[in-house]
N, C-alpha and C positions, 0 to 999 in steps of 0.2 A: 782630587780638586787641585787647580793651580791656579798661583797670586803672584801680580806681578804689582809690586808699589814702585813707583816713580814719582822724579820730581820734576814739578814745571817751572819754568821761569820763560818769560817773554814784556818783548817791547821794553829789552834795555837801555836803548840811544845813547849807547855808549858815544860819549863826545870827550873829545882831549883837548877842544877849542879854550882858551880861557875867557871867561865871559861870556859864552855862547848862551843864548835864550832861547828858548823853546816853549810852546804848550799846548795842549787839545783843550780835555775837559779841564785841567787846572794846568798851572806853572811847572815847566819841567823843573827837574834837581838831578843835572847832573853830578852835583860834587859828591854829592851823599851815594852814589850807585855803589863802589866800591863796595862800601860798608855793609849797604843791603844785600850783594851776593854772599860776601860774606856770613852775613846772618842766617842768609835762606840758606846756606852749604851746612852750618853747624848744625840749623835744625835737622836735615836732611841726614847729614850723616848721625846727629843721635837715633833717629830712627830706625835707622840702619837702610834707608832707601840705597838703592844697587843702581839704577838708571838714573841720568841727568836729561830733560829734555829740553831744550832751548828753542821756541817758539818763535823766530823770529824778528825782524827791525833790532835785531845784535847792536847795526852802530847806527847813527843820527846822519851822519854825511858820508857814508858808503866810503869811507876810507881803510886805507890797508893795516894803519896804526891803529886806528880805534877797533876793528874787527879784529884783527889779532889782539889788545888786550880783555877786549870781552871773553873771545875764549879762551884767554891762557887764566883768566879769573875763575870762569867755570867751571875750566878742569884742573882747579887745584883741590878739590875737597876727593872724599875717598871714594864716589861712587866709581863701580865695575865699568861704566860705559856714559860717554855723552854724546847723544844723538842731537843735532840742527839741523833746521831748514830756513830758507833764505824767507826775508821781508821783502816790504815794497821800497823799506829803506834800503834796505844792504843792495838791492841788485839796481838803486838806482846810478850807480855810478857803472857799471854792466854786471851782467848774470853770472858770473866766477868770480868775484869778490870771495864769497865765502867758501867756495871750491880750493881756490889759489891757496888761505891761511887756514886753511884746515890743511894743509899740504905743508906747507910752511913751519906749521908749528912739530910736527912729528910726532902728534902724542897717539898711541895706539888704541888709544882710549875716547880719542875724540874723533869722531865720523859724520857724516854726512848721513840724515834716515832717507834712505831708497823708497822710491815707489813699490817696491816687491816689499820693502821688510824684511825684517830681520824676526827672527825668533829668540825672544828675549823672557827668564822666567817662564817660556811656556806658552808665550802668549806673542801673538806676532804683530810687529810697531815699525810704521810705514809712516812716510815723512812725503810729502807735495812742494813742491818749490815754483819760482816763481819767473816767469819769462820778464824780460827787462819792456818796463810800463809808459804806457804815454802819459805824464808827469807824474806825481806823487800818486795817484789816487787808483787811477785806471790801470788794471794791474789782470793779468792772465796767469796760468799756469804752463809749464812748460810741457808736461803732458796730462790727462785726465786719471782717473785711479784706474790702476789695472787690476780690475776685480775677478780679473779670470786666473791672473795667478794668485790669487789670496785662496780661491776654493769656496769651502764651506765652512771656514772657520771665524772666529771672532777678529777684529784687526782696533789695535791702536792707530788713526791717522791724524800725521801731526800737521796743520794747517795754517800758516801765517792766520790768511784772509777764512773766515770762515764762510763754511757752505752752505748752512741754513743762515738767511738772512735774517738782522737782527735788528733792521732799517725803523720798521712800527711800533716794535718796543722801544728804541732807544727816544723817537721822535715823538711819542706820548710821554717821555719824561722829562723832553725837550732840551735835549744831549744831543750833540754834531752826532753824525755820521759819515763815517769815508767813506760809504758806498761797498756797493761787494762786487766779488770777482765780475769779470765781464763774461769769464764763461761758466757762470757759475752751476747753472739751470743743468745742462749736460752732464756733470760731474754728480749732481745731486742726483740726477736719474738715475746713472747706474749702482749709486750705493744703495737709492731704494727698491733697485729688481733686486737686491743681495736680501735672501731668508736669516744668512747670518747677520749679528749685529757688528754696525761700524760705529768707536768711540773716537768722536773727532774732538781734538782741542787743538783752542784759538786763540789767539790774541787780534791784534791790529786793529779791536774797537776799544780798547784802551778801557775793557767794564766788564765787570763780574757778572754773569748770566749764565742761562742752560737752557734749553730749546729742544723738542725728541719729537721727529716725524718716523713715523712707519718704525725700519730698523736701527734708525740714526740716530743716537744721543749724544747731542753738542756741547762744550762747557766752553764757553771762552770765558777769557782771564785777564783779571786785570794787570796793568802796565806797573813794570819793575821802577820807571823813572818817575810816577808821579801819585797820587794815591789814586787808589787803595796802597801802592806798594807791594801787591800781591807776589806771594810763591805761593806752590799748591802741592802736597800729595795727594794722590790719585792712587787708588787702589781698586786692583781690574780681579774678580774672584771668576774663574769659570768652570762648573761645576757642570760634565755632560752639556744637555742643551741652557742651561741658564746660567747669566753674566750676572754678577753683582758688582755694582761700582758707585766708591765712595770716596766725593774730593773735601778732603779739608787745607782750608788756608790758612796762612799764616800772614799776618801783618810784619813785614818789616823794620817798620816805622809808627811808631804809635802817632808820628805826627796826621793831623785830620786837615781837611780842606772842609770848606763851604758846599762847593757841589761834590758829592761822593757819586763816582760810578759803579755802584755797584747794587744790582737790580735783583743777588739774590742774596742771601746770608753765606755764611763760611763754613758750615758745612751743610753737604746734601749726599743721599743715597739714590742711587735705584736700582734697579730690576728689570733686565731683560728673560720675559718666560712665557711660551704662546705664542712666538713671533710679534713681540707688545714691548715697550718700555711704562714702567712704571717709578712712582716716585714711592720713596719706601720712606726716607724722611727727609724732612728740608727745613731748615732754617730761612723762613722766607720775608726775614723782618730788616733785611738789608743794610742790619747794623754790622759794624764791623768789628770783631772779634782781636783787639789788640794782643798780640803774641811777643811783641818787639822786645830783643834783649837789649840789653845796656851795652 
């Protein structure tokens, strides 16, 4: 059997603006960011999580200062590897923002996740990034998954914009939505001709959910700048043909808003077995599990 736990963090708008304002479903809090990676790195290294994964929209105004402190933040804790893929933030300033300071910073530890993937734990973790958008919203990928080099095997892919759309759920709870990829339909198709399963995680709707068509099981994650305040581990078991995967979150911030994004509870399992996903447990009472250290 092999297990690969990792950590996520995404949608941190990293901003170095003074006074700068921000919000989606609630008020951004840039001042407090620091703090929260901070938190989310302790919990992660008590655990002993090995992989950092960084979901995207890194900085608020696609700057070289703010993108370089977001990840010289994330790659200060002990894990073995930090893998990022670009937002619809970061590449709005152009598509090598986050290329250029991951270059820049020199850490051998922090990389870019490739369309191919990498093999990580055992388990192989693929990153999608993002072609430069007609304005904030409207946002393509730079290439589609290459599921011909993945094989037959199970893949981590990490995805700003997520691929199963999340537009009916979020709009029956009467939450914005940014919309989804504009090529998104294509990219979906080929993960579901794939008999192996694909674990895609998301952020850029700024809300805790999970979504599973055919082989696909989606978790996107709530945003690092405003609540939930989410970080997540993620633990991927693959065992012969069946995947087990189990995300628990962590609150950052016990501070609470009025509208909570977050559509599922903190923690949830399932079960890829049969060519099926299933849910094995869920917390689906979409309260929020305060963890926040002092």
């Amino acid at each position: 059997m092999t297990t690969l736990r990792l950590g996520f963090l995404t949608d941190l708008h990293r901003c170095l603006e003074k006074g700068a304002r921000g919000s989606w479903h609630n008020e951004y809090d840039f001042d407090g960011l620091a703090d929260r990676i901070g938190r989310a790195l302790t919990w992660l290294d008590d655990e002993r999580v090995t992989l950092l994964v960084l979901g995207g929209d890194l900085t608020h105004h696609a700057d070289s200062a703010a993108m370089r402190a977001a990840l010289e933040l994330c790659g200060s804790g002990s894990q073995d590897s930090v893998l990022a893929v670009s937002g619809n933030h970061d590449v709005a300033g152009g598509v090598d923002l986050l290329v250029r300071e991951v270059e820049r910073i020199g850490n051998p530890r922090l990389r870019l996740a490739a369309p191919g993937g990498e093999l990580i734990g055992g388990v192989r973790v693929a990153g999608m990034h993002l072609e430069l958008g007609s304005g904030w919203f409207r946002s393509r990928l730079r290439e589609g998954p290459p599921v011909d080099l993945w094989g037959a095997e199970p893949v981590v892919l990490v995805s700003h914009l997520p691929l199963l759309s999340h537009a009916a759920t979020l709009a029956a709870r009467g939450m914005p939505y940014p919309g989804d990829l504009l090529d998104r339909e294509p990219a979906v198709a080929s993960l579901l001709r794939r008999e192996a399963p694909t674990i895609v995680i998301s952020g850029h709707i700024h809300a805790r959910d999970v979504h599973a068509a055919g082989p696909v099981l989606q978790m996107t994650q709530g945003a690092l700048v405003e609540p939930p305040f989410d970080a997540a581990l993620i633990e991927i078991r693959v065992d012969a043909g069946d995947v087990a995967v189990t995300r628990r979150t962590l609150r950052t911030e016990a501070r609470a808003a009025e509208l909570e994004p977050t559509l599922v509870g903190p923690i949830g399992s399932w079960l890829f077995s049969n060519a099926t996903w299933t849910t094995t447990a869920l917390d689906d009472s979409a309260r929020n599990h305060s963890m926040a250290r002092a």
